[in-house]
VEXLUM-368023 format. One line per 3 residues: number of its first residue (from 1); their letters; for each residue x, y, z of C-alpha. Coordinates in nm, 2 decimals. Layout:
# residues N
NUM = a = X/Y/Z; ...
//
This chain:
# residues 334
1 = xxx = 0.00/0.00/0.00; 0.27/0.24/0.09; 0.48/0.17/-0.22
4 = xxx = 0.17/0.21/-0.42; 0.10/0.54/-0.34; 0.51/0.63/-0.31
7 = xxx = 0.46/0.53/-0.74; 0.10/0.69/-0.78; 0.29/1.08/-0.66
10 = xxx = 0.61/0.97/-0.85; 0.42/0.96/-1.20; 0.22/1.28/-1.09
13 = xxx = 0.54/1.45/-1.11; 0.56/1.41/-1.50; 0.20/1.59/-1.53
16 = xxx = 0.26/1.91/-1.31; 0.22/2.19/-1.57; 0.08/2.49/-1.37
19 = xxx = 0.14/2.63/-0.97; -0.22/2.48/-0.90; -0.04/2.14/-0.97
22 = xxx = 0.26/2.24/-0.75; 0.00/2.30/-0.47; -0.18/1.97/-0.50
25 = xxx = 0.13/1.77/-0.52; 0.23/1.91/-0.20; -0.10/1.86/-0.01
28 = xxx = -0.11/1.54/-0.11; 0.25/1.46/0.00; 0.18/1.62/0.32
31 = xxx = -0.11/1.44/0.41; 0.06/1.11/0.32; 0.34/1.26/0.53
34 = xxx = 0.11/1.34/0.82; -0.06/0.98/0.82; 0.29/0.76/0.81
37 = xxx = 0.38/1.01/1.13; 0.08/0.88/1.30; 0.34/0.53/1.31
40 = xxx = 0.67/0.64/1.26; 0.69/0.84/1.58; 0.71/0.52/1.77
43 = xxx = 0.93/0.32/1.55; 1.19/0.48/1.35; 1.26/0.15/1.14
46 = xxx = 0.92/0.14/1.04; 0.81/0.08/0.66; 0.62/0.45/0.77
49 = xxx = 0.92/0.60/0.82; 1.11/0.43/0.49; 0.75/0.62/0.37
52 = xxx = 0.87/0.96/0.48; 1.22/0.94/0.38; 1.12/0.84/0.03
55 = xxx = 0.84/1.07/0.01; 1.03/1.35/0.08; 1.26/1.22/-0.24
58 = xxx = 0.95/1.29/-0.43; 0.94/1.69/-0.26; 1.28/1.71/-0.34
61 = xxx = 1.21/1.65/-0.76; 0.94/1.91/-0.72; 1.18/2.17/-0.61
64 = xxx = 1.42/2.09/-0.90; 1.08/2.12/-1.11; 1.05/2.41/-0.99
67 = xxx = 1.41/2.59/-0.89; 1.75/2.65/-1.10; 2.00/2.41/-0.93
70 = xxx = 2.21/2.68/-0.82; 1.89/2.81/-0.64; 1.86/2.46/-0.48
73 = xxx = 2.20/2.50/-0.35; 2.16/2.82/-0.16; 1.82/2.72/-0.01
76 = xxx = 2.03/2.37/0.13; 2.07/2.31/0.48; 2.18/2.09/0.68
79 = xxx = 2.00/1.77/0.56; 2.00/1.56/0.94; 1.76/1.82/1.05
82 = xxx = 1.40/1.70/0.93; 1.11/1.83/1.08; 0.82/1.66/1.12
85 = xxx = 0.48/1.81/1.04; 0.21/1.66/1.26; 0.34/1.84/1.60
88 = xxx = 0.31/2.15/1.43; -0.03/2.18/1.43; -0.19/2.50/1.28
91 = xxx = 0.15/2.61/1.21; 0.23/2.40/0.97; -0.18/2.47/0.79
94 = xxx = -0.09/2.86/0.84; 0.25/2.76/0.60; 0.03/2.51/0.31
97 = xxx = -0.22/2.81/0.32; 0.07/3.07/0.22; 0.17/2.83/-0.02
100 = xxx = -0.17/2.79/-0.17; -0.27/3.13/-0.17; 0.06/3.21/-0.39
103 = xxx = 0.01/2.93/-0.62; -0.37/3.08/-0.66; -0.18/3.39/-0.78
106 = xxx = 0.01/3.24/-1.04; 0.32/3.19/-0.84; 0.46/2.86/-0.79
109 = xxx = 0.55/2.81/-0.41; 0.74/2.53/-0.25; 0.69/2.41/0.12
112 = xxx = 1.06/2.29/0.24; 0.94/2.11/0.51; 0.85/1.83/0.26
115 = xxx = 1.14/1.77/0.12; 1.46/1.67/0.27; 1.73/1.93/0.00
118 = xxx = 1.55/2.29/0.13; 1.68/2.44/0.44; 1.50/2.76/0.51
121 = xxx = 1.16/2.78/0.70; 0.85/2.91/0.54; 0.73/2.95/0.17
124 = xxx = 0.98/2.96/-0.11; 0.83/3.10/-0.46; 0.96/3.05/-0.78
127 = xxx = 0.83/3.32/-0.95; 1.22/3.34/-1.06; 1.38/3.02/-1.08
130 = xxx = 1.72/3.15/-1.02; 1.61/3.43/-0.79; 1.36/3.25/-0.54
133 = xxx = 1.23/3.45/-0.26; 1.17/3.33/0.06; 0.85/3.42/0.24
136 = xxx = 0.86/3.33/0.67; 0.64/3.41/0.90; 0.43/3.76/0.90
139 = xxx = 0.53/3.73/0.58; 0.88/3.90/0.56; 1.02/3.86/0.20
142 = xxx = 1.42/3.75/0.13; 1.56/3.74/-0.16; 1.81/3.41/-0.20
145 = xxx = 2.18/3.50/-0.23; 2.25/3.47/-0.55; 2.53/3.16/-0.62
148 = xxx = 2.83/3.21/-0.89; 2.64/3.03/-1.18; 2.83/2.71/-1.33
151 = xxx = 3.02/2.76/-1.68; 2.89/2.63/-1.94; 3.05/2.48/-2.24
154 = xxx = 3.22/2.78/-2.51; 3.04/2.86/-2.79; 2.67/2.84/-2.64
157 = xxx = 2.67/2.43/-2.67; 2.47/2.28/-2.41; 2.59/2.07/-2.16
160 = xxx = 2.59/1.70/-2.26; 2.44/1.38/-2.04; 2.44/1.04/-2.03
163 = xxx = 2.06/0.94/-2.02; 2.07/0.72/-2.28; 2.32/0.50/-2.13
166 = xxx = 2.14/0.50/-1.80; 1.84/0.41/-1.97; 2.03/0.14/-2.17
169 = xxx = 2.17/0.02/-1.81; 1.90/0.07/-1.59; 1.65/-0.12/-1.89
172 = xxx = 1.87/-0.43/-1.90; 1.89/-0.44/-1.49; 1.51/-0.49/-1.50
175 = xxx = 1.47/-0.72/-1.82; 1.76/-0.97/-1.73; 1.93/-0.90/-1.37
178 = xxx = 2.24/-0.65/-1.46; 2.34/-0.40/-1.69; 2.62/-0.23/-1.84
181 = xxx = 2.69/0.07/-2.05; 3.04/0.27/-2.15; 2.92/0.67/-2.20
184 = xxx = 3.27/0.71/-2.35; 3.64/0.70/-2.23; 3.71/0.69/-1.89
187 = xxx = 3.31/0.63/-1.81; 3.11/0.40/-1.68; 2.74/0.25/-1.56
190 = xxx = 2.63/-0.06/-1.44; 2.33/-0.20/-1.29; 2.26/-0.50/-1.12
193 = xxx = 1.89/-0.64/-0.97; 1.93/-0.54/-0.61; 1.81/-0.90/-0.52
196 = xxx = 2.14/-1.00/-0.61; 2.49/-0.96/-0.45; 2.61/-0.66/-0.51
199 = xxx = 2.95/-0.72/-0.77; 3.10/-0.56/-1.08; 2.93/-0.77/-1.37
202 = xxx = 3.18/-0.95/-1.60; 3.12/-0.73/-1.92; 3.23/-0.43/-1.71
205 = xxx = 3.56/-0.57/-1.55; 3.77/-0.55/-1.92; 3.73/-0.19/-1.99
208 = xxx = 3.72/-0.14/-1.61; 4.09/-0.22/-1.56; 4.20/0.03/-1.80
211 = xxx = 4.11/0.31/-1.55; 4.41/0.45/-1.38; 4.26/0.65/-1.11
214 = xxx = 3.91/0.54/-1.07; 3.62/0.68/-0.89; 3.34/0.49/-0.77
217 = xxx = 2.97/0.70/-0.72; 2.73/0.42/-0.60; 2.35/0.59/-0.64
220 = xxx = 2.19/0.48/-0.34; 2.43/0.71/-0.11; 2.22/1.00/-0.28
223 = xxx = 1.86/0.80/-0.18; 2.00/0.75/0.22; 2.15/1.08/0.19
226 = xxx = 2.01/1.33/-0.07; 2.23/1.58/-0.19; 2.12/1.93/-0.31
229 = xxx = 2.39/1.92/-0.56; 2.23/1.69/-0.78; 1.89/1.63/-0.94
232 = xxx = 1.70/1.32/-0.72; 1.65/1.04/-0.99; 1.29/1.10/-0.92
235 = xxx = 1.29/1.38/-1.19; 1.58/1.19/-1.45; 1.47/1.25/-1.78
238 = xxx = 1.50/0.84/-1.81; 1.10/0.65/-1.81; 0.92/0.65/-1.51
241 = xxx = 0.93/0.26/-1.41; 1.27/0.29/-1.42; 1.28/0.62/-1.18
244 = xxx = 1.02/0.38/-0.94; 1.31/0.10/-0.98; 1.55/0.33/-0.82
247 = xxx = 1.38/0.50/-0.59; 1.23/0.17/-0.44; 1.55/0.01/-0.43
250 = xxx = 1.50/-0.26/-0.69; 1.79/-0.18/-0.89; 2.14/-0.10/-0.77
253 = xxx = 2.33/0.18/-1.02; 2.67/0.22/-1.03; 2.89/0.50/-1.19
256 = xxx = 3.25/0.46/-1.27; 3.51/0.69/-1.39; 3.82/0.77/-1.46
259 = xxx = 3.95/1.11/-1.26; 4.27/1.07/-1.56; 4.07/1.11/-1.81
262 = xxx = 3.87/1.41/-1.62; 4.21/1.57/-1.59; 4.30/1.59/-1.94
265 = xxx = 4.25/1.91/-2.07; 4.40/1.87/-2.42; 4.57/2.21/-2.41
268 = xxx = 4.95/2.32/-2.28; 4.85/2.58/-2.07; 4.61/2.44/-1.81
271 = xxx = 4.69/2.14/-1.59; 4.39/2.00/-1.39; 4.44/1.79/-1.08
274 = xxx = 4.28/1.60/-0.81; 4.42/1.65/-0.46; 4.51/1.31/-0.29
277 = xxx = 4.35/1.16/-0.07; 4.00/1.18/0.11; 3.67/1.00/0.02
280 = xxx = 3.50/1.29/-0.14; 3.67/1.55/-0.36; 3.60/1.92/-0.24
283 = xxx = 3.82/2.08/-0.48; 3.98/2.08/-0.82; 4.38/2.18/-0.84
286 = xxx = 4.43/2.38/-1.20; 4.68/2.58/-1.27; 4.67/2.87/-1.56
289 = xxx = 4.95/3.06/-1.69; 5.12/2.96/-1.38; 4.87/3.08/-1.09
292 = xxx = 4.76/2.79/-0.93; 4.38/2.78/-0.85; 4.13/2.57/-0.65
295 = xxx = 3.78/2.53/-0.85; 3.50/2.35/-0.68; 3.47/1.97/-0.71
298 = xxx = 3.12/2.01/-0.82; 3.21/1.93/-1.15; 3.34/1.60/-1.08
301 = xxx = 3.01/1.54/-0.88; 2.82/1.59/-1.19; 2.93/1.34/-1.38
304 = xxx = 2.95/1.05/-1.12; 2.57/1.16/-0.99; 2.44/1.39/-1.22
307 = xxx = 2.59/1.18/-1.52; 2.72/1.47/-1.73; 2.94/1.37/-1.99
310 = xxx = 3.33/1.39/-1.91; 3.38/1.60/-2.20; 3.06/1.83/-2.09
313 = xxx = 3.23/1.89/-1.77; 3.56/1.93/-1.89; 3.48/2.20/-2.11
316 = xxx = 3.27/2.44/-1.85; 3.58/2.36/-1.60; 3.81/2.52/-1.92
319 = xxx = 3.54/2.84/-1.97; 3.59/2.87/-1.62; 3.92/2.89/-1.61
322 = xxx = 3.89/3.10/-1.92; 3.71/3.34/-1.77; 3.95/3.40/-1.47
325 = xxx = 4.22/3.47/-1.70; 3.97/3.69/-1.93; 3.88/3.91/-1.57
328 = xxx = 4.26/3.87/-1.43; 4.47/3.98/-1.78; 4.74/3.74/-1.90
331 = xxx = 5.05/3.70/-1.74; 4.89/3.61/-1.39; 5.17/3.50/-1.20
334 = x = 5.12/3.47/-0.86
//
């Protein structure tokens, strides 16, 4: 019953055309919220409180519906504080009446507390995707900080993804067990039926050992833990049973790369690095006509979880550093 109606809101999310839909999703999800409460109060390892976590997933692809992903950023908090909505009482109705009463005008308005990726207390509108504003109580306005937006690739090209091959993988997982798929150099996916032991399947292992450095990004650390970084698979651009399969666990993805390959730049006066050591990467090392520079490790993040291509990311990391020598002048030694 609870899986049911996690996969009835998961395919609403494909019709919402309008801020009247963006209201209805949410009081929907909130009621479902407020009803698995009613259980998961007094057991914490209840399938009611799986229902919460997962349901929140679901508020979370809303707000990337809704936001620009630098937006989602600046509105993320810290993620281990979760709210819960029933001991609010008429709190909590005075904030889904704010939000419907914007949505009646026309402005699409998100309620944080029903997601797990949006920090800030009250109403957030999206009249602005990129400039949210933030409506709290007695119905003070603030504007979102605004977050240094993410290169893009020179020449106006669009950033690339991998969808196909996760729809390749993720298709093959479902139809015969496991799956594999090789984006392109240095890049990886596999899938394997999470009803069996969790192993690198054999057709991946050959072009797997000619990685030098590689990187592993397994996609259920982004279910346990969701990260406002990267767009919950609830809202991939891949078909919707396949979204349900990962959201519910069926199927175990897997994304390899090679931080080598990342690293190449293909030009003589940029070097790119990864510092050594550490589970996650924080930073990039580059170096441009010899100033050495940290850029954020973002970019590698969107290609293990956001499944950017290599070449994609590689190219907004060069604009980047482009653009610092464009602002800076040649010459910029330290």
């Amino acid at each position: 019953m609870l899986r049911r109606e996690r996969e009835r809101l998961t395919l609403r999310l494909d019709d919402i055309a309008g801020p009247g839909d963006v209201y209805q999703f949410q009081k929907d999800l909130a009621d479902e919220i407020i009803r698995a409460e009613a259980v998961a109060f007094g057991d914490r390892l209840s399938p009611e409180a799986v229902h919460i976590h997962r349901l929140k997933l679901l508020g979370d692809g809303l707000a990337w519906l809704c936001l620009h992903p630098s937006a989602v950023r600046q509105l993320a908090g810290d993620l281990s504080v979760q709210p819960a909505l029933s001991p609010q009482g008429d709190g909590f109705v005075d904030t889904m009446n704010a939000a419907r009463e914007q949505c009646e005008r026309g402005i699409p308005a998100l309620v944080p507390e029903l997601t797990h990726s949006l920090g800030v207390g009250g109403v957030v509108t999206c009249a602005d995707p990129q400039r949210p504003l933030v409506i709290e109580g007695g119905g003070q306005e603030a504007h979102v900080p605004d977050d240094p937006p993410t290169p893009t690739p020179e020449g106006g090209a669009s950033m690339e993804y991998s969808w196909e091959f996760v729809t390749q993988c993720v298709g093959q997982a479902l139809a015969t067990g496991e799956g594999v798929a090789v984006p392109g150099r240095g890049d990886i996916v596999f899938a394997r039926s999470a009803c069996r032991e969790l192993s690198v399947p054999k057709a991946a292992q050959e072009p797997l050992r000619a990685f030098r450095t590689p990187l592993v990004g397994a996609h259920v650390t982004k279910l346990e833990v969701p990260d406002p970084n990267v767009p919950p698979s609830v809202v991939w651009p891949i078909p919707p049973t396949m979204r349900m399969a990962l959201i519910e666990y069926d199927i175990d993805l897997v994304h390899v790369i090679d931080l080598d390959v990342f690293c190449e730049t293909g030009r003589d006066d940029v070097k790119i690095s990864v510092p050594a050591g550490g589970e996650t990467i924080d930073f990039l090392r580059a170096e441009i006509d010899g100033l050495e520079l940290q850029m954020s490790g973002r970019f590698i993040g969107d290609v293990l979880y956001g499944f950017q291509t290599i070449e994609s990311a590689s190219a907004c990391v060069l604009k980047g550093l482009d653009g610092i020598r464009r602002a800076f002048g040649k010459g910029m030694a330290p």
